[in-house]
C-alpha positions as CSV (number, residue, x, y, z in Angstrom):
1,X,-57.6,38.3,-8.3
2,X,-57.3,37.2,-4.7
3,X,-56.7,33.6,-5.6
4,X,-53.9,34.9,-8.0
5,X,-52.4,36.6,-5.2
6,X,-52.5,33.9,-3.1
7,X,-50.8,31.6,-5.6
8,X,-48.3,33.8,-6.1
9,X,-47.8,34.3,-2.2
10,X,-47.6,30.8,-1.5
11,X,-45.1,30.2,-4.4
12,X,-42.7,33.5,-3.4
13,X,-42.8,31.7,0.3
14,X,-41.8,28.3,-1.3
15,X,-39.5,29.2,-3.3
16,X,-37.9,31.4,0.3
17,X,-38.2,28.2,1.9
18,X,-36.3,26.2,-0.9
19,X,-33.6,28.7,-1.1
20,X,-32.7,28.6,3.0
21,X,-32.7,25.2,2.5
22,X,-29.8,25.0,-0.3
23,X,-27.5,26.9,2.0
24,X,-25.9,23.7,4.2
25,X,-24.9,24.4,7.5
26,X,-21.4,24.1,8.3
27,X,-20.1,24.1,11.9
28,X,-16.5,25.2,12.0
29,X,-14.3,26.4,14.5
30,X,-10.7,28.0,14.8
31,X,-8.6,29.3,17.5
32,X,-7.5,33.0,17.7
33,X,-5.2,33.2,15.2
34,X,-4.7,35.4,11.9
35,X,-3.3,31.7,10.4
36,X,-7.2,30.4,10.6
37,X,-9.2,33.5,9.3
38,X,-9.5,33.1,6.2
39,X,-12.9,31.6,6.8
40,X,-14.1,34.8,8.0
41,X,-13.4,35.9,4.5
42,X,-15.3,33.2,3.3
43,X,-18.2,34.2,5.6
44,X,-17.9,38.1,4.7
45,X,-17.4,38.3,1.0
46,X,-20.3,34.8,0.5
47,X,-17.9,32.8,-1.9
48,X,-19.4,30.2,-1.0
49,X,-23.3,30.8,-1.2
50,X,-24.5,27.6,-1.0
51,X,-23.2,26.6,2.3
52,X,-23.9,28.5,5.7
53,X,-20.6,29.1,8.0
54,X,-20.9,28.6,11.8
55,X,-18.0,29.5,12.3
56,X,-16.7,28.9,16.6
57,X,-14.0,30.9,18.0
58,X,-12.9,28.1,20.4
59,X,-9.2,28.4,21.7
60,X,-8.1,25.2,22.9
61,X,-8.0,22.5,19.9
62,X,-8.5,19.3,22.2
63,X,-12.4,21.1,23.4
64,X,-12.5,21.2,18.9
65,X,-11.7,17.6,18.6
66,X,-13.6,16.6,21.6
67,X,-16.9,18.8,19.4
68,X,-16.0,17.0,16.1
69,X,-16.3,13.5,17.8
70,X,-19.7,13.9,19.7
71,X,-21.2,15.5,16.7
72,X,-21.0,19.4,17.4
73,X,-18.4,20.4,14.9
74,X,-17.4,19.5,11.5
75,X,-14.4,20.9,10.5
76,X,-11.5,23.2,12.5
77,X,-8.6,24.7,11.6
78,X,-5.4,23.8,14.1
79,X,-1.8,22.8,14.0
80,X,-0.9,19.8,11.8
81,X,0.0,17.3,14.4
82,X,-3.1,15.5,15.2
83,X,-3.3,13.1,12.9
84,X,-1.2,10.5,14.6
85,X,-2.7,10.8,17.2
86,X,-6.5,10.6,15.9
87,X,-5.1,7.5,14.3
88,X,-3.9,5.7,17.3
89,X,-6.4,6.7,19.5
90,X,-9.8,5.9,16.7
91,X,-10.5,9.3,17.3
92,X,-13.0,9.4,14.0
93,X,-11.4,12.7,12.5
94,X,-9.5,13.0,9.4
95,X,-6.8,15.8,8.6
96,X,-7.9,17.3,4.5
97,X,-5.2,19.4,3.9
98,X,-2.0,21.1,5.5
99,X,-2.7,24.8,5.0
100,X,0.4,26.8,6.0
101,X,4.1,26.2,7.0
102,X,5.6,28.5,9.4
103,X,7.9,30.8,8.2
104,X,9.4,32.6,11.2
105,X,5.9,32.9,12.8
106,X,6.9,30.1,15.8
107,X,9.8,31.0,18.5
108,X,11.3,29.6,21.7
109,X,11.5,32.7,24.0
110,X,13.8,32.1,27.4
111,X,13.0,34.1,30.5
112,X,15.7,36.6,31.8
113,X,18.7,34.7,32.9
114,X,18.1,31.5,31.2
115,X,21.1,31.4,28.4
116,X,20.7,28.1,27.0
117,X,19.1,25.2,27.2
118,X,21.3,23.5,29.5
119,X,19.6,25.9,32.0
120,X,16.3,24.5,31.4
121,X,17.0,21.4,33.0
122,X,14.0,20.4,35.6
123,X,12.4,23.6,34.6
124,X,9.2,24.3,33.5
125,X,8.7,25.2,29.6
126,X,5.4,26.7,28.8
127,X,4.3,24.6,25.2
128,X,0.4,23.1,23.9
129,X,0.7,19.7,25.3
130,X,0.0,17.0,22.2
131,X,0.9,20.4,19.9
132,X,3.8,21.1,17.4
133,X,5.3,23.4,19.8
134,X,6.1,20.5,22.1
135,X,7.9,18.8,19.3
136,X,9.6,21.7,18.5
137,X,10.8,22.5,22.0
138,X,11.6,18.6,21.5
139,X,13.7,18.8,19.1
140,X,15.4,22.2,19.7
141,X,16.3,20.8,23.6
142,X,18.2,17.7,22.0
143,X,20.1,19.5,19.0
144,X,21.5,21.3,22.0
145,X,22.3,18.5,24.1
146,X,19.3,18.5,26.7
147,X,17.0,15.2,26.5
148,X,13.4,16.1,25.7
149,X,12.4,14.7,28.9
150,X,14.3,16.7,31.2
151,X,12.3,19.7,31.5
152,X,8.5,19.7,32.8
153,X,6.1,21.1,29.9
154,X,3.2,23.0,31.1
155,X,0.0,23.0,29.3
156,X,-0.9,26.7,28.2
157,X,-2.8,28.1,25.2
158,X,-1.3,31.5,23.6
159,X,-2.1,34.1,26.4
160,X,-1.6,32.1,29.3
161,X,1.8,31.0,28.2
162,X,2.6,34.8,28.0
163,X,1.6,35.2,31.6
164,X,3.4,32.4,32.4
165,X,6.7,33.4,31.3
166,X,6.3,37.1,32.6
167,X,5.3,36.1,35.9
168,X,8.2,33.7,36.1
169,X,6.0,31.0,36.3
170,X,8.2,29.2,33.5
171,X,11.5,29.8,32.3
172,X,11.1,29.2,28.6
173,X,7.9,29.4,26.3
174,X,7.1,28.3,22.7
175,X,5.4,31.0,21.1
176,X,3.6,32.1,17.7
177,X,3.0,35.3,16.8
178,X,1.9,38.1,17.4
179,X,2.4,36.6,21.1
180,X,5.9,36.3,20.8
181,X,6.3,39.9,20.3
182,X,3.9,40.5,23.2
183,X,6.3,38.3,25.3
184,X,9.4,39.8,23.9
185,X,8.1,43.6,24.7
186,X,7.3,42.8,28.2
187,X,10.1,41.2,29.0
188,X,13.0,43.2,27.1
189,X,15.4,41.4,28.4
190,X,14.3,37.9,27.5
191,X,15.5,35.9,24.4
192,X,14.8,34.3,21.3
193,X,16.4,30.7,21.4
194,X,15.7,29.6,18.0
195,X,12.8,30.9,15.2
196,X,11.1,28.6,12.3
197,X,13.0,30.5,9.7
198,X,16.3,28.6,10.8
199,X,18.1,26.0,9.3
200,X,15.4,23.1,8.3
201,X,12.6,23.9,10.0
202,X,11.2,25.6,6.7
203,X,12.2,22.8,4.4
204,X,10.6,20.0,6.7
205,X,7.7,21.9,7.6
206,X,7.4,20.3,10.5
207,X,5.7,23.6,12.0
208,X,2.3,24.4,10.5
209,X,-1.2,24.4,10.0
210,X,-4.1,22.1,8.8
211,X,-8.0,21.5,8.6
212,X,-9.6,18.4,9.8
213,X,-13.1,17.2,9.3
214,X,-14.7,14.6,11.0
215,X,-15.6,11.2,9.6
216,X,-19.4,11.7,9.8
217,X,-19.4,14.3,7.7
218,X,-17.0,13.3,5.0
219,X,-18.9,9.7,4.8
220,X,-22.3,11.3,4.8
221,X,-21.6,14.7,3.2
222,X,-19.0,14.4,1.2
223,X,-20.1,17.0,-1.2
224,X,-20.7,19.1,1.3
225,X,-17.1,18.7,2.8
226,X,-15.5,19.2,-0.5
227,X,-17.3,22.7,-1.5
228,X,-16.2,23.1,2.2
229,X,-12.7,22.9,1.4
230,X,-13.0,25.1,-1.8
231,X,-14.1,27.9,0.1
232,X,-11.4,28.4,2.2
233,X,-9.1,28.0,-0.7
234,X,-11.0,30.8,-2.6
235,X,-10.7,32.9,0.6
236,X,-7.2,32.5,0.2
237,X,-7.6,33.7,-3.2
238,X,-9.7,36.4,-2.4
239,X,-7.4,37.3,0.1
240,X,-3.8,37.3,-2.4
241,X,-5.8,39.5,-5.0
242,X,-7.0,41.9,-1.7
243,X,-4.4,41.3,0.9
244,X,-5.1,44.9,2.5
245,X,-8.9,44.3,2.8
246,X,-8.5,40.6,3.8
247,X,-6.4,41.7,7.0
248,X,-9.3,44.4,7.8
249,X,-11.5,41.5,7.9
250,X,-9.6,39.0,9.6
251,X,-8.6,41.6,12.2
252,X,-12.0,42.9,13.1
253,X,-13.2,39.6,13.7
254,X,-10.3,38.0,15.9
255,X,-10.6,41.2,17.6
256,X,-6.7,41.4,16.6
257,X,-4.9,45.0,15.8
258,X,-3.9,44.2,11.6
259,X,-0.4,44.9,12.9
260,X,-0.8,41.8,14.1
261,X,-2.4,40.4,11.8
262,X,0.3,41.3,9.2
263,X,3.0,39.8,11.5
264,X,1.3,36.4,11.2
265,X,0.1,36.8,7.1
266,X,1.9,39.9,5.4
267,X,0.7,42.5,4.3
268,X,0.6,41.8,-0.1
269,X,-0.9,38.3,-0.1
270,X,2.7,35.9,-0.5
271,X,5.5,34.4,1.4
272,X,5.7,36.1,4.5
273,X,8.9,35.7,6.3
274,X,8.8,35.9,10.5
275,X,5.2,34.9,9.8
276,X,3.9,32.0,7.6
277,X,3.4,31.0,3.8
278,X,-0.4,30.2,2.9
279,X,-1.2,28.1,0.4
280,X,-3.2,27.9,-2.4
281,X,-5.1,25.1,-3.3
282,X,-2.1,24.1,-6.0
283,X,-0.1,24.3,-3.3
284,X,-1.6,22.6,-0.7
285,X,-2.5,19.9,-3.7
286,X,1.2,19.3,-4.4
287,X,2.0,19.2,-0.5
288,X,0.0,16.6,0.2
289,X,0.2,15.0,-3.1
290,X,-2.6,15.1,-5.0
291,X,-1.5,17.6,-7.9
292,X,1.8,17.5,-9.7
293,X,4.8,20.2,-9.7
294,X,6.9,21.5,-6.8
295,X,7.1,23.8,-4.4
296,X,9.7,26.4,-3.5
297,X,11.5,27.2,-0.5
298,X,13.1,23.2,-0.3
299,X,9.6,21.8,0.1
300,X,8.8,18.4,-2.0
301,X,5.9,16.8,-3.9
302,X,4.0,15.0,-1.7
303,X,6.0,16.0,2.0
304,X,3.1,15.0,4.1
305,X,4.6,11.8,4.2
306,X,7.7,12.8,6.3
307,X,5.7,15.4,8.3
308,X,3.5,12.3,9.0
309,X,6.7,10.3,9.8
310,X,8.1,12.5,11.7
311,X,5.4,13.9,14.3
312,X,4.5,10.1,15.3
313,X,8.3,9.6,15.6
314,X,7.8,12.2,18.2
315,X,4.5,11.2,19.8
316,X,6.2,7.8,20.2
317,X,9.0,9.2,22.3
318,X,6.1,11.8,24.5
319,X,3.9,8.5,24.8
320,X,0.9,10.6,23.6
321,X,0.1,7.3,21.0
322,X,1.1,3.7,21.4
323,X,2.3,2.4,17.7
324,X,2.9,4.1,14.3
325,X,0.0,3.7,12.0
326,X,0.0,4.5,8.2
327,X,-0.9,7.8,6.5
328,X,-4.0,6.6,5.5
329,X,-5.0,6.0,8.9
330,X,-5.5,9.9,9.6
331,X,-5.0,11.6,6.4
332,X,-8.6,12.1,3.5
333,X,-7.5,13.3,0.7
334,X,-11.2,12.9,-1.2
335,X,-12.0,16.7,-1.0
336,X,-8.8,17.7,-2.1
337,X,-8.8,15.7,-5.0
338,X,-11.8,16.9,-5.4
339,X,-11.4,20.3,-5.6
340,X,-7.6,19.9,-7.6
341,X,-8.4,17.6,-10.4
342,X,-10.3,18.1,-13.2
């Protein structure tokens, strides 16, 4: 009898051992933002059981890459502009997937007596140097007749770029929300210069989110990194079927009030304008060109081509890469495929 119990002992502890073994670590980060927290929901509700989330909350992107690259990370969530850049650079990170364009969500703010942008010349703008919101400031400075190069850009996450503008440290900020709004209320008399609900900024996307993963462990885990991939997307499902739950979660753990949360996502699980549209895996499929049909709102099969275009158009002119590179270069589509085709 005590041999029996023994055997059965040892096998119970075996078969422990074999099952904490089938759940492959993951090491992710994300910066605070309601955009990226979907893999909480991942985490929370175990969709995907076979895979152990370590998920960082690390809030400046480059310290991310920098992780990926020496082996510490192996996949975050950021602004879809790095590719190029990677590229150029041999940086060995790939962006998977664009995940989200903004809808409203981004906004140039200008400080109290700043009219337009014809003020802002030799001042100091507050943007994420080597981020979207310096392209957009970019672009929005030249469709109104100031050269992209004649203002200063200072180099502030979120919250410091708030500071910034209500100390009078800057006179204009790039902003997502919910910090826009946190600007906007302490400094009534400030103003909104342009939002990414205007004109084309929806249609070209130009303003959004992605996840990148680094080469080591799509060449030696590519399994791995495509289950990885299919558990954000069924987050995102999770989260459209249980929108008001899904913001709970996302709130408690950015440490976020869900009001603004729901100024970033919505509050029933689809387009969400003055915040952003998330994808679904057919959609990011179709954006990125892996999965046929179209998408609504002026976007087009396969558009990560221009987006890809037009941010190294951009880094060209800030001097943050040296030549264009093809798509190819900084884009793996493998997981996606692999999770979109049958």
């Amino acid at each position: 009898m005590r041999l029996i119990k023994l055997l059965l002992l040892t096998t119970s502890l075996c078969l422990v051992s074999l099952g904490a073994r089938a759940a492959e670590p993951v090491r992710l980060s994300l910066f605070s933002w309601p955009g990226y927290g979907f893999w909480f929901i991942a985490q929370e509700k175990n969709l995907a059981p076979d895979l152990d989330l370590e998920i960082s909350v690390i809030e400046d992107p480059y310290e991310s890459f920098s992780l990926m690259t020496s082996g510490g990370l192996d996949v975050t969530s950021s602004t879809a502009e790095y590719g190029p850049i990677a590229a150029d650079k041999e940086v060995p990170i790939k962006m998977v997937t664009y995940t989200n364009p903004s809808y409203g969500t981004d906004k140039i703010v200008l400080a109290p007596g700043i009219e337009s942008a014809q003020d802002l010349k030799g001042e100091s703008v507050a943007v994420l140097v080597g981020g979207l919101t310096q392209i957009f400031m970019g672009i929005w400075l030249e469709q109104n007749g100031v050269g992209f190069d004649e203002v200063e850009y200072t180099n502030l996450i979120m919250d410091d770029a708030v500071g910034a503008l209500v100390g009078g440290n800057v006179a204009a900020a790039e902003f997502w929300e919910p910090f826009g709004s946190h600007a906007l209320d302490a400094l009534p008399d400030a103003t909104v210069a342009a939002t990414s609900s205007e004109g084309d900024w929806i249609e070209t996307a130009l303003l959004g989110d992605a996840m990148y993963m680094s080469d080591a462990f799509l060449k030696e885990r590519p399994e791995v990194a495509a289950k990885t991939l299919d558990a954000y997307f069924k987050a995102v499902a999770w989260w459209k079927e249980h929108p008001a739950e899904g913001n709970q979660i996302i709130a408690k753990h950015l440490g976020f009030p869900l009001a603004d949360v729901e100024k970033v996502i919505g509050k029933d699980g689809k387009i969400h304008k003055g915040g952003i549209w998330v994808f679904d895996a057919a959609e990011a499929g179709r954006f990125m060109g892996v999965a046929p049909g179209e998408l609504p709102l002026g976007l087009s099969n396969g558009q990560i081509g221009q987006h890809w275009e037009t941010t190294t158009d951009w880094w060209l002119k800030f001097g943050l890469v040296d030549e264009r590179h093809p798509m190819e270069a900084g884009v793996n589509l493998a997981p996606l495929k692999a999770i979109t085709t049958d």
